[in-house]
N, C-alpha and C positions, 0 to 999 in steps of 0.2 A: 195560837194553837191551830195545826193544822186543820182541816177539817175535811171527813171522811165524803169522797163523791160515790154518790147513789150510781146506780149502774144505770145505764146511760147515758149519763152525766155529759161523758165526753165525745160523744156521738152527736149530740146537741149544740155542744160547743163547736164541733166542726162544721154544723149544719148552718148558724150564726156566720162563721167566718166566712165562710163560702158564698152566703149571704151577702155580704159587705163585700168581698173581692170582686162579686158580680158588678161593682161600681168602676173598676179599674179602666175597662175598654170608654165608657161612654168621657170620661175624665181625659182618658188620653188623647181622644178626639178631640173634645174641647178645649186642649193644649194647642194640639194642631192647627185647629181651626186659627188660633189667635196670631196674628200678626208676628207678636212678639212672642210667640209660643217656640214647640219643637217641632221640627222635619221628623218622621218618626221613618221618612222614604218608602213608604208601601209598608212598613215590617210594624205596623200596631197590634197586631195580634202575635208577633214574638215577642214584642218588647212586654205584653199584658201578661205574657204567661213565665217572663221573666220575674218582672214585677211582681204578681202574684203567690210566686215560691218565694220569694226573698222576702214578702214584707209579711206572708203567713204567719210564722214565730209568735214576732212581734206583737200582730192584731187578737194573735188568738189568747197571747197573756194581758191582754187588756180587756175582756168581755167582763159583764158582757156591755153591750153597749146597744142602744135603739138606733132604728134606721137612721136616722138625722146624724147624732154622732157617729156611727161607724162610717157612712158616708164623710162624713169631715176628718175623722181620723186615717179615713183609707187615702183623701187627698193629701193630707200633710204628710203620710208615708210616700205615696209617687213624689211628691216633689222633693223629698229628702233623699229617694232614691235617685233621682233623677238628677242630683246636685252629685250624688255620688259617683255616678258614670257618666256626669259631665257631658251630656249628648248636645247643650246647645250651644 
């Protein structure tokens, strides 16, 4: 059964995701950083705010989730994104 969201509801939910999206830049760095990581060539704060709209959706139909997991779910989303446009 459905169930009826209180007003606010979804204000809250966007406040969470945006939350957890806040993890995208510090992640893509740490991609970066790594040897065997991605060249992101100067453009991480494009590719983050790529990333960020594209894996929205997703993260927001999965809440909610505590810092720890949305952090772990916001990486397995870049790296599934990142598999998907093939940047390395």
């Amino acid at each position: 059964m459905l169930q009826k969201q209180e007003p606010g509801d979804f204000d809250r939910e966007l406040a969470e995701v945006d939350r957890h999206l806040r993890h995208v830049i510090p992640y893509l760095w740490k991609l970066q950083a790594d040897p065997e990581g991605f060249d992101f060539e100067g453009e991480i704060d494009t590719y983050a705010q790529r990333i960020r709209q594209a894996i929205r959706p997703e993260l927001l139909g999965e809440l909610p989730l505590d810092d720890a997991a949305g952090h772990k779910r916001v990486e397995e989303l870049v790296d599934e994104w990142l598999e998907r446009e093939t940047l390395r």
